[in-house]
TITIPA-856946 format. One line per field, with one value per atom (N, C-alpha, C, O): residue number from 1; atom name; x negated, y, z negated. Coordinates in nm, 2 decimals. Atoms other than C-alpha are relative to their C-alpha. Layout:
TITIPA-856946
seq: (NUM | ...);
atom: (CA | ...);
east: (X | ...);
north: (Y | ...);
up: (Z | ...);
//
This chain:
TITIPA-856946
seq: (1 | 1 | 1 | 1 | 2 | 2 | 2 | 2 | 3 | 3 | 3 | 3 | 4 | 4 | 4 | 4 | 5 | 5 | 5 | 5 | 6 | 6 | 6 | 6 | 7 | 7 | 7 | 7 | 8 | 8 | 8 | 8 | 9 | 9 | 9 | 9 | 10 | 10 | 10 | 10 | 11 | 11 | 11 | 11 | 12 | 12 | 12 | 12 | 13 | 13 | 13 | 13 | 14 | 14 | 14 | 14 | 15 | 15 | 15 | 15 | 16 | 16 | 16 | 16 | 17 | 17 | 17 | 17 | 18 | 18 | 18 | 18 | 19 | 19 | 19 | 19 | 20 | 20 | 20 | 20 | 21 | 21 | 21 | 21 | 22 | 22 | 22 | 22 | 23 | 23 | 23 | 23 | 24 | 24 | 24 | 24 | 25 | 25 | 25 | 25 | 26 | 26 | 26 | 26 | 27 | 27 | 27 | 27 | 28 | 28 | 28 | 28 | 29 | 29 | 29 | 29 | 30 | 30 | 30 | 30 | 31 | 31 | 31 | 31 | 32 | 32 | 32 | 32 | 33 | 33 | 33 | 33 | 34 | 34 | 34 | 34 | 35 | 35 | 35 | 35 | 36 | 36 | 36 | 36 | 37 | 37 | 37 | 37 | 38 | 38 | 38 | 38 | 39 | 39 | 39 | 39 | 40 | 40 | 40 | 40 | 41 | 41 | 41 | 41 | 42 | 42 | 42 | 42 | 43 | 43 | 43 | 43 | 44 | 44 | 44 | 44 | 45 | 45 | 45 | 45 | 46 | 46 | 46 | 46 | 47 | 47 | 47 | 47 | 48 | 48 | 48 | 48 | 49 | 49 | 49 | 49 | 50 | 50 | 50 | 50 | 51 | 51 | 51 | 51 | 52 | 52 | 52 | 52 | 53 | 53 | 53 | 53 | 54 | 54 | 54 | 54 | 55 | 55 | 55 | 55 | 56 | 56 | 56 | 56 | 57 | 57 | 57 | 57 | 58 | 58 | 58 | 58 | 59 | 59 | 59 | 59 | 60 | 60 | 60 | 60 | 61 | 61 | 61 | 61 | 62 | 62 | 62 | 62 | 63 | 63 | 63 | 63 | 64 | 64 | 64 | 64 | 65 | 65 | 65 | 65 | 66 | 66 | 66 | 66 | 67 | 67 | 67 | 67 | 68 | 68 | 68 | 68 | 69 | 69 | 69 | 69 | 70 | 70 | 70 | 70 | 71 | 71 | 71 | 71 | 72 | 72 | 72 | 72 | 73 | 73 | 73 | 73 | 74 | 74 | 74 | 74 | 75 | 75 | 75 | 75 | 76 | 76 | 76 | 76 | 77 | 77 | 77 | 77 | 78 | 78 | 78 | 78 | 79 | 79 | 79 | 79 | 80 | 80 | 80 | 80 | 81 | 81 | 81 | 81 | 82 | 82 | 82 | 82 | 83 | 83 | 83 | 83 | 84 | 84 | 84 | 84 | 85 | 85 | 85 | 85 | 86 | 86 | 86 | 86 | 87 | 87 | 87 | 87 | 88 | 88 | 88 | 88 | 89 | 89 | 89 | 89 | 90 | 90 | 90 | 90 | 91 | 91 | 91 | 91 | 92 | 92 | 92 | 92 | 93 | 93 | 93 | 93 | 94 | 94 | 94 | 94 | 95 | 95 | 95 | 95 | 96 | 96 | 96 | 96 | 97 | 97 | 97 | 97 | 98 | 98 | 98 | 98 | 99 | 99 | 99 | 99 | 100 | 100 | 100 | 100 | 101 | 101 | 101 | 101 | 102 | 102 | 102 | 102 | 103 | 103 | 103 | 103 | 104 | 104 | 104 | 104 | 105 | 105 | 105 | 105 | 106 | 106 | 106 | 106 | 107 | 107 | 107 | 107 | 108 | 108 | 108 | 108 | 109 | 109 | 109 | 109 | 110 | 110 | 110 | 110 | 111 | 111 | 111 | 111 | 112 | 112 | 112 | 112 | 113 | 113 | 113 | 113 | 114 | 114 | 114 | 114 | 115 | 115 | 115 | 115 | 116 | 116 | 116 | 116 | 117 | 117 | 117 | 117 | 118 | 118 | 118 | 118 | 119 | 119 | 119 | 119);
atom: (N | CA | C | O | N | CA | C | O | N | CA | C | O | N | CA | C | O | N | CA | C | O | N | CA | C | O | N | CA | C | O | N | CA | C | O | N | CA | C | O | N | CA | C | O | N | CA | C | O | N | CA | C | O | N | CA | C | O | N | CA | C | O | N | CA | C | O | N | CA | C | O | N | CA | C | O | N | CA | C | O | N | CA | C | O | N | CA | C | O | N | CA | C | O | N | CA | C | O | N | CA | C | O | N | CA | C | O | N | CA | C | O | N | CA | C | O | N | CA | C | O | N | CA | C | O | N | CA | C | O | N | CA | C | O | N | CA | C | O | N | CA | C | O | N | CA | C | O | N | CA | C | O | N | CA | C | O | N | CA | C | O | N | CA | C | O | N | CA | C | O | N | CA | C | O | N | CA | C | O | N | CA | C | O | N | CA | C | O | N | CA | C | O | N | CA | C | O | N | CA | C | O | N | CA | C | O | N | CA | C | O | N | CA | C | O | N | CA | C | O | N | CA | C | O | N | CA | C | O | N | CA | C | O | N | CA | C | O | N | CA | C | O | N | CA | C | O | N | CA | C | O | N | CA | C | O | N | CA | C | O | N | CA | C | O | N | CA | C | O | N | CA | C | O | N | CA | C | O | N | CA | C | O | N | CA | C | O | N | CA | C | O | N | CA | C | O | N | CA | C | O | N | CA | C | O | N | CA | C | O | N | CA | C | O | N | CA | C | O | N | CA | C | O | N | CA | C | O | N | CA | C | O | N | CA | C | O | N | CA | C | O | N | CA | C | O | N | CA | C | O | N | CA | C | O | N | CA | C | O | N | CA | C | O | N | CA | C | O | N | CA | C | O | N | CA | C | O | N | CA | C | O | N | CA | C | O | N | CA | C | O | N | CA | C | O | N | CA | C | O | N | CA | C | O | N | CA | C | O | N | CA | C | O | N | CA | C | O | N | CA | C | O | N | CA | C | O | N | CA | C | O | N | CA | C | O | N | CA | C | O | N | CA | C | O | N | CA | C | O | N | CA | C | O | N | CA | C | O | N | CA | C | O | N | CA | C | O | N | CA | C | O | N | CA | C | O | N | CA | C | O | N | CA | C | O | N | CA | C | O | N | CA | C | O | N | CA | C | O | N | CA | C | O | N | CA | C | O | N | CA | C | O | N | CA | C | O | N | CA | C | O | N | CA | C | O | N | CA | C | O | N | CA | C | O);
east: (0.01 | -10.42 | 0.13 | 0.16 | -0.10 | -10.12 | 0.00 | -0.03 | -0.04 | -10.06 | 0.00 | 0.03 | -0.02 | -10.08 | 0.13 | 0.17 | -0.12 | -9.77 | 0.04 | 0.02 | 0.00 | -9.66 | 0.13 | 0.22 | -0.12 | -9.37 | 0.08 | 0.04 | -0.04 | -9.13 | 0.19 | 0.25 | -0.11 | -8.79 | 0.15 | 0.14 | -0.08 | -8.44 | 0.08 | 0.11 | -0.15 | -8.13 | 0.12 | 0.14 | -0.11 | -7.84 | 0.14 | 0.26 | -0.11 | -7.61 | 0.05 | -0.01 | -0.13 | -7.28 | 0.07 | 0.18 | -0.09 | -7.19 | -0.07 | 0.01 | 0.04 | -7.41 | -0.01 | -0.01 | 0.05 | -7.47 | -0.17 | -0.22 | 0.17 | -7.89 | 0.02 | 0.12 | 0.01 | -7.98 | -0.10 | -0.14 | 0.10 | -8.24 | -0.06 | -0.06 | 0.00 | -8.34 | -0.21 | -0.25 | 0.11 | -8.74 | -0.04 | 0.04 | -0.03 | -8.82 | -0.22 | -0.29 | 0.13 | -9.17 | -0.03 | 0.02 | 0.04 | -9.31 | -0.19 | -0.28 | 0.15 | -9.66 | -0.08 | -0.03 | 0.10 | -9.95 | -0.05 | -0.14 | 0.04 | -10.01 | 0.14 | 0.16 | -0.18 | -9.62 | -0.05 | 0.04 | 0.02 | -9.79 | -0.10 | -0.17 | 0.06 | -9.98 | 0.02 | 0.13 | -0.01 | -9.98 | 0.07 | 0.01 | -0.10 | -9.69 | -0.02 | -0.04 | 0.00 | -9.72 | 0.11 | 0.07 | -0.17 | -9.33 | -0.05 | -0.09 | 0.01 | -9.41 | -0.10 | -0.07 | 0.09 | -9.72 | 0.09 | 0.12 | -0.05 | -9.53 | 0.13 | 0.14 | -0.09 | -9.23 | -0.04 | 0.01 | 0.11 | -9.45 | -0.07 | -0.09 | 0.09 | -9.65 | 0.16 | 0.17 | -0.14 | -9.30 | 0.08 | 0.12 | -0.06 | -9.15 | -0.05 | 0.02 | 0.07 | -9.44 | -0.02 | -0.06 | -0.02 | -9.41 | 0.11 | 0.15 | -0.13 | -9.05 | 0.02 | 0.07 | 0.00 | -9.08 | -0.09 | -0.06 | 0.08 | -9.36 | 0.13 | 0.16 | -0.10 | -9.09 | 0.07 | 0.07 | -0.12 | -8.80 | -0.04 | 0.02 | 0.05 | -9.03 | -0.02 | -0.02 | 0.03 | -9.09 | 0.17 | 0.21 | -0.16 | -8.72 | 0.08 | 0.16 | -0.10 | -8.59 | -0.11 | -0.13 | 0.05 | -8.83 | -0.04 | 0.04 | 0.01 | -8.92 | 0.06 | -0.01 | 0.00 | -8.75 | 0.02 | 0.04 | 0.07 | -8.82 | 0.15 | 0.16 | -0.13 | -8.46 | 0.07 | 0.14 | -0.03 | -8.34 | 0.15 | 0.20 | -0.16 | -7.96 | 0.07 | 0.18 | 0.01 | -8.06 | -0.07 | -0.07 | 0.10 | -8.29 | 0.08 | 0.04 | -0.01 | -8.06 | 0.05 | 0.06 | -0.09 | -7.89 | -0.07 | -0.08 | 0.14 | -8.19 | -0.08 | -0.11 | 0.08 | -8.39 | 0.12 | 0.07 | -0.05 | -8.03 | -0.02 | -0.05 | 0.05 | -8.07 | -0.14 | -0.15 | 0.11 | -8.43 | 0.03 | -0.03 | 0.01 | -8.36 | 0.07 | 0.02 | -0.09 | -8.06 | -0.11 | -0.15 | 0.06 | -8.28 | -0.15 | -0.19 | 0.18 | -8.66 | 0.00 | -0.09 | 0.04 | -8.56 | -0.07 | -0.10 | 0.09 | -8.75 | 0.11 | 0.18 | -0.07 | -8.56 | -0.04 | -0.13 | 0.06 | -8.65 | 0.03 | -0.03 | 0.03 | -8.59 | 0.07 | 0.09 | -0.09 | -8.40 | 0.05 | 0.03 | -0.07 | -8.20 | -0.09 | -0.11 | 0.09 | -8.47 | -0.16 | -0.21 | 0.08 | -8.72 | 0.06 | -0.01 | -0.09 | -8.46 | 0.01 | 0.00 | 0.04 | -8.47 | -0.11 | -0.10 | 0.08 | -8.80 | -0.04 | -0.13 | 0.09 | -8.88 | 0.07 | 0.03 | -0.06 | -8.59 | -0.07 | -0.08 | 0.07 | -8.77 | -0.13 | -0.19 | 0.18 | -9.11 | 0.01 | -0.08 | 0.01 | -8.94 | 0.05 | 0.06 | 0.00 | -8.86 | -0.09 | -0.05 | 0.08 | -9.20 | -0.03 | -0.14 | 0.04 | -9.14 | -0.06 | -0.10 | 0.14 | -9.37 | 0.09 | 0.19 | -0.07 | -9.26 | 0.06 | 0.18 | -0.03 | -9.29 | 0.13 | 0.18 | -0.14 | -8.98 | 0.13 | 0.25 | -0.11 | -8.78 | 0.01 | 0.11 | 0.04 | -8.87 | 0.15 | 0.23 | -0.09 | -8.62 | 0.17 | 0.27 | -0.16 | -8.30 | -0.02 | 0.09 | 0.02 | -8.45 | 0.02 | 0.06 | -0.03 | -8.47 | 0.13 | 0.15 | -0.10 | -8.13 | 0.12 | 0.24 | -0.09 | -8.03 | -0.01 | 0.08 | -0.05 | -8.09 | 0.01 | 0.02 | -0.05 | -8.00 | 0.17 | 0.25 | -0.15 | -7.65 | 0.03 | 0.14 | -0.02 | -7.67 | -0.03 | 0.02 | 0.03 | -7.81 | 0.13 | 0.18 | -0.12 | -7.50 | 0.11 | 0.18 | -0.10 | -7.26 | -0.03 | 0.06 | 0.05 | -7.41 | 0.06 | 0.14 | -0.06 | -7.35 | 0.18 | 0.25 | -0.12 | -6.99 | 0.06 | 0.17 | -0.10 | -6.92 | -0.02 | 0.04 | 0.00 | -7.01 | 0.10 | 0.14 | -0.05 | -6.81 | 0.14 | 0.22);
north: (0.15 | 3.57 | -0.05 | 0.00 | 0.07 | 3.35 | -0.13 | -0.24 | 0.14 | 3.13 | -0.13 | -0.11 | 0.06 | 2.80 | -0.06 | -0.01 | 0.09 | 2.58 | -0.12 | -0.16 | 0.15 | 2.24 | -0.03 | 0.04 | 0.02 | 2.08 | -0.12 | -0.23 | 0.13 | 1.84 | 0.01 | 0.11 | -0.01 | 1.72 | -0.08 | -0.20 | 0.03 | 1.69 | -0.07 | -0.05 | 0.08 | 1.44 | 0.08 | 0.12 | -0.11 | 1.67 | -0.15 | -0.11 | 0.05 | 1.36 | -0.01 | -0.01 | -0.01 | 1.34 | 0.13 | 0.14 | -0.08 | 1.69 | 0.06 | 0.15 | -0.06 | 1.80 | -0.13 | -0.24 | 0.08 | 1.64 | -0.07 | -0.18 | 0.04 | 1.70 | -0.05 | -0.02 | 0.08 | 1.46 | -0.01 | -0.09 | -0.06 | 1.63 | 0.14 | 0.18 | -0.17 | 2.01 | -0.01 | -0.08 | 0.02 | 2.06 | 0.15 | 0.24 | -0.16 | 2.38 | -0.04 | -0.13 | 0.00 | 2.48 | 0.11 | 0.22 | -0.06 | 2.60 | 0.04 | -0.03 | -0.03 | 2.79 | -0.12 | -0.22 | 0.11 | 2.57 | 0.02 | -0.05 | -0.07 | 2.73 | 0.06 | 0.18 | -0.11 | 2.81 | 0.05 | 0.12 | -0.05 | 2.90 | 0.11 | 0.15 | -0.07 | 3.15 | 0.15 | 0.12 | -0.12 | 3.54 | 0.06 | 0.08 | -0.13 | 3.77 | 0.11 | 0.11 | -0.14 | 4.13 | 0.09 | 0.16 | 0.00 | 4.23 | 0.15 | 0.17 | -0.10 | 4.59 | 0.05 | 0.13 | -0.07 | 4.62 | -0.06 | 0.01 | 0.02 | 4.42 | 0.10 | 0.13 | -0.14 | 4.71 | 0.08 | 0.12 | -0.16 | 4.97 | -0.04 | 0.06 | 0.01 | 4.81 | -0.02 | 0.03 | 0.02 | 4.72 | 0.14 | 0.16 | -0.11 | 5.05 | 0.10 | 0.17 | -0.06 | 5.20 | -0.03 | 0.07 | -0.01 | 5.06 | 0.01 | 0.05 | -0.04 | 5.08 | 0.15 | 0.18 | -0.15 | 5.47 | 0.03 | 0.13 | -0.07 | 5.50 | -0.06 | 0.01 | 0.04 | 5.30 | 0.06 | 0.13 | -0.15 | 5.53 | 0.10 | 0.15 | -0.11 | 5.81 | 0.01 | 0.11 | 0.00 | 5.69 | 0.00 | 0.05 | -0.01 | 5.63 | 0.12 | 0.14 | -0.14 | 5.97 | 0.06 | 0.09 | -0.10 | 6.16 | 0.15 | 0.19 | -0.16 | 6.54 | 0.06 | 0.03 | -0.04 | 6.73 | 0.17 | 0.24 | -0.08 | 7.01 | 0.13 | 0.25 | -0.05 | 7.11 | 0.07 | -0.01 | -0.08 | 7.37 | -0.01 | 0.10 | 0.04 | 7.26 | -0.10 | -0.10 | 0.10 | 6.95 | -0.02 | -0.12 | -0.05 | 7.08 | -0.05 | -0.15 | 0.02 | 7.11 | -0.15 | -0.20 | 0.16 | 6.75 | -0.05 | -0.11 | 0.09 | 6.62 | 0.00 | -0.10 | -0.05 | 6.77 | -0.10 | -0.16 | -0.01 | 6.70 | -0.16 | -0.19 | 0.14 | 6.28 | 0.00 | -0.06 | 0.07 | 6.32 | 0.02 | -0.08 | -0.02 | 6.43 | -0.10 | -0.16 | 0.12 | 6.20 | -0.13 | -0.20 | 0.17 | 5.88 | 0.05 | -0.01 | 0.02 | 5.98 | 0.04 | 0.06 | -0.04 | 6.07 | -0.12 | -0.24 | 0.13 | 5.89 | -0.06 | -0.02 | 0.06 | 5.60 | -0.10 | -0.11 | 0.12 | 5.24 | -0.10 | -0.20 | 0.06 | 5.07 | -0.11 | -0.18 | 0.18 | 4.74 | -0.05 | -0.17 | 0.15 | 4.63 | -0.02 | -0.13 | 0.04 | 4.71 | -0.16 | -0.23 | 0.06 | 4.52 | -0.14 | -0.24 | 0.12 | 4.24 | -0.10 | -0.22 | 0.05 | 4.19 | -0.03 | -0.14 | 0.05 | 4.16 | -0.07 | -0.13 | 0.12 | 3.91 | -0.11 | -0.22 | 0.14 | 3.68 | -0.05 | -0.17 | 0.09 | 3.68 | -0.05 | -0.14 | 0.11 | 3.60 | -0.14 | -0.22 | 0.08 | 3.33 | -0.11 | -0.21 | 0.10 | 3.15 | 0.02 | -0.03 | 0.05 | 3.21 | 0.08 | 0.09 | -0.17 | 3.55 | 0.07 | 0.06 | -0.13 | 3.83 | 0.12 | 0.16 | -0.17 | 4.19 | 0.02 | 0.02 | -0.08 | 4.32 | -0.09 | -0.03 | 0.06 | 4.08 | 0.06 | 0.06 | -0.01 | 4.21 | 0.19 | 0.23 | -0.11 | 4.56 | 0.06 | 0.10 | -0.08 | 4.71 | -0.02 | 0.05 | 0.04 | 4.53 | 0.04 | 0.05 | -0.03 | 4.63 | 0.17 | 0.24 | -0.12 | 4.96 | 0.05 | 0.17 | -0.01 | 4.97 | -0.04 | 0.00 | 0.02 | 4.80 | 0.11 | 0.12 | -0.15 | 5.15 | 0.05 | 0.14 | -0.12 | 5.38 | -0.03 | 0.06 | 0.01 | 5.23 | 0.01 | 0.05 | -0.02 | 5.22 | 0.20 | 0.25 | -0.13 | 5.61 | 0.07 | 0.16 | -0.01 | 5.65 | -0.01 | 0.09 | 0.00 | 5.53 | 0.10 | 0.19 | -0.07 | 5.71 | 0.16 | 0.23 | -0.13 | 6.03 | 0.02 | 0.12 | -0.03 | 5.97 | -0.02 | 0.04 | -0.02 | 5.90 | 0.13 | 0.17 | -0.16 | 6.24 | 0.09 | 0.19 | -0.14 | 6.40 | -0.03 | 0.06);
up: (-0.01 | -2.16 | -0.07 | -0.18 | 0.04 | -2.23 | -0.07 | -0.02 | 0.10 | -2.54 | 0.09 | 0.21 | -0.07 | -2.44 | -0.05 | -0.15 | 0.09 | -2.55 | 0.04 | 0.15 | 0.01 | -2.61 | 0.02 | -0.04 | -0.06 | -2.43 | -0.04 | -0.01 | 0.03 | -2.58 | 0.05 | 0.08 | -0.02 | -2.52 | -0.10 | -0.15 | 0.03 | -2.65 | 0.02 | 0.14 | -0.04 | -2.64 | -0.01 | -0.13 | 0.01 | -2.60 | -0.01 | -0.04 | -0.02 | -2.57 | 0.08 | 0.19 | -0.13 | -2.36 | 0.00 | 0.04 | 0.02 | -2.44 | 0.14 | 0.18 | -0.11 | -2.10 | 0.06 | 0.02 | -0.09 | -1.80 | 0.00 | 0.02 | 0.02 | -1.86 | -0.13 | -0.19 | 0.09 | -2.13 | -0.07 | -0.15 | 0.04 | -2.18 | 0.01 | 0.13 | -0.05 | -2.20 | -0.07 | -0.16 | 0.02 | -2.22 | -0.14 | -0.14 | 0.10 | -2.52 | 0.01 | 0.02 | 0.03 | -2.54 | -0.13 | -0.14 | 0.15 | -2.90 | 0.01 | 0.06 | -0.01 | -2.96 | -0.06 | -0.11 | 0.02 | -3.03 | -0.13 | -0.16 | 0.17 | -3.41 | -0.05 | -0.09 | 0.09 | -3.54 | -0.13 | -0.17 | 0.13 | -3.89 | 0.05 | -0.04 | -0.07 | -3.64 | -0.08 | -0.14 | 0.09 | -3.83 | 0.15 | 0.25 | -0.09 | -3.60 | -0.08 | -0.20 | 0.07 | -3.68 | 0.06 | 0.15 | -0.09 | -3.58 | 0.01 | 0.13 | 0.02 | -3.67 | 0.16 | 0.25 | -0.15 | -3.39 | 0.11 | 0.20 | -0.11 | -3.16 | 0.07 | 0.19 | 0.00 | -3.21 | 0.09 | 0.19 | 0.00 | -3.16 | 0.14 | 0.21 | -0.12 | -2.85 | 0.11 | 0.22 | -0.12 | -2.66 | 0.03 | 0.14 | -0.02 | -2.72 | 0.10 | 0.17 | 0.00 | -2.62 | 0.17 | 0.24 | -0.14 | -2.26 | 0.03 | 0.14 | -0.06 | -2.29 | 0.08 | 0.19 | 0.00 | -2.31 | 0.12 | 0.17 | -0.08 | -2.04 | 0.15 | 0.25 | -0.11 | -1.81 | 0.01 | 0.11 | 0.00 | -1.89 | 0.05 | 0.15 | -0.06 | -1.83 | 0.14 | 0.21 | -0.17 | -1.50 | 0.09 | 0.20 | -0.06 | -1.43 | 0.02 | 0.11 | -0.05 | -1.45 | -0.05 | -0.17 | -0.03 | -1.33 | -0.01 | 0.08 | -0.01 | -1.35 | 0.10 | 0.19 | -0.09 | -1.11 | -0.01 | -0.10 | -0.09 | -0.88 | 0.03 | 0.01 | -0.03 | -0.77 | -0.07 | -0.14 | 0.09 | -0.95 | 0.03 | 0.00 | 0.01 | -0.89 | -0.09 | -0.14 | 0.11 | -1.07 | -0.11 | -0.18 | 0.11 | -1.31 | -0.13 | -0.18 | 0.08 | -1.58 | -0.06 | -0.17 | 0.09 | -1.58 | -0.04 | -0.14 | 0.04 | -1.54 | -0.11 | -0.17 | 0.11 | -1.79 | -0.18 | -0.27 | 0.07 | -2.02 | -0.01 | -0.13 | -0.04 | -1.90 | -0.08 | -0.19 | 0.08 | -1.99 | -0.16 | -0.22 | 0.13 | -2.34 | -0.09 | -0.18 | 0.11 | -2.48 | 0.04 | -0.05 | -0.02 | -2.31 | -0.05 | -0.15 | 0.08 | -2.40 | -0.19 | -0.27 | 0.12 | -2.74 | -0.10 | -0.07 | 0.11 | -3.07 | -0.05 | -0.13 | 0.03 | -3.07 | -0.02 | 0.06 | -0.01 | -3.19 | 0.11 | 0.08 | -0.12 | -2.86 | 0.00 | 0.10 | 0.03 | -3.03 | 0.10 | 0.14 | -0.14 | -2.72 | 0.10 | 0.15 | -0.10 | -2.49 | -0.01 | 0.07 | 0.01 | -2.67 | -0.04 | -0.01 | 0.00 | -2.76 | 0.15 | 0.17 | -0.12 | -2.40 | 0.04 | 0.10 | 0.00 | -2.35 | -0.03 | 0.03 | 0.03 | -2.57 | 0.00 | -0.04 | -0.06 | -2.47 | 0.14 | 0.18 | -0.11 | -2.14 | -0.02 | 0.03 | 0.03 | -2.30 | -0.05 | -0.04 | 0.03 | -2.47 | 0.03 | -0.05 | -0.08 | -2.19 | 0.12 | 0.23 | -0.05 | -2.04 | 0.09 | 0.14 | -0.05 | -1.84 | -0.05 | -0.17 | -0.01 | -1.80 | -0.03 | 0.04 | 0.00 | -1.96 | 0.12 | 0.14 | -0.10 | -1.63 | 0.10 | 0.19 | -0.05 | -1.51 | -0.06 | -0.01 | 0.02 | -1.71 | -0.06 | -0.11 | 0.01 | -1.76 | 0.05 | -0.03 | -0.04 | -1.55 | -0.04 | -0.01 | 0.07 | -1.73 | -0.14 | -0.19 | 0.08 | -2.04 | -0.02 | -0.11 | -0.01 | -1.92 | 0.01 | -0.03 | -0.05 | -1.81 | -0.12 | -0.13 | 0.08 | -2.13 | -0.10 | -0.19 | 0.06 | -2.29 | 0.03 | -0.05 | -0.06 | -2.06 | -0.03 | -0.04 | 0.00 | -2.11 | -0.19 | -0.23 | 0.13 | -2.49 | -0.02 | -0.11 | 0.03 | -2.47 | 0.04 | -0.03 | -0.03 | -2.25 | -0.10 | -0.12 | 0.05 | -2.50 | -0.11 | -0.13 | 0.08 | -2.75 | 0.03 | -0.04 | -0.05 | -2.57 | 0.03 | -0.02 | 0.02 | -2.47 | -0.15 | -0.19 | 0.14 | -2.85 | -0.07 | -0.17 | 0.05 | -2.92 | 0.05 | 0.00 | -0.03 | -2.69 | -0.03 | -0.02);
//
């Protein structure tokens, strides 16, 4: 179920053309966040997504890269860019699952650099 939230708007001036931008804020801002579970529950489908992204395979020609992909990307990592993305799209009102796959993508390329600074 999705928060409800309350819609107000701004005067931005002459420095935009809109003259107004609309922001929506939760309905309880002294509401209790628990950043830690929220961590831990985003990662937690981050990791089942990754998992799904590169695959297990079968092909014993591609066995090893693959296996070497799954390892630098599924390792225990805290997830920071992925879940940074996610919750910029929640907090304009998107659903995880919109943005899942740029999230995903936004650690595969950080697991990437990671690896080329090793070598």
């Amino acid at each position: 179920m999705r928060p409800r939230y309350t819609a107000f708007t701004v005067g931005l001036g002459s420095l935009s053309r809109l003259h107004h931008r609309r922001f929506l804020t939760a309905p309880n801002p002294s509401e209790d966040f628990d950043f830690i579970l929220y961590m831990a529950n985003k990662a937690k489908s981050i990791n089942k997504a990754l998992n799904e992204f590169v695959p297990l395979c079968t092909n014993p020609f591609l066995h090893k890269i693959r296996e070497a992909m799954r390892y630098s990307l599924l390792s225990n990592g805290k997830r920071v860019r992925p879940v940074l993305c996610l919750a910029a799209c929640e907090l304009v009102g998107g659903h995880e699952s919109a943005a899942m796959r740029t999230a995903c993508a936004v650690e595969m390329i950080h697991a990437s650099s990671l690896i080329q600074d090793d070598l």
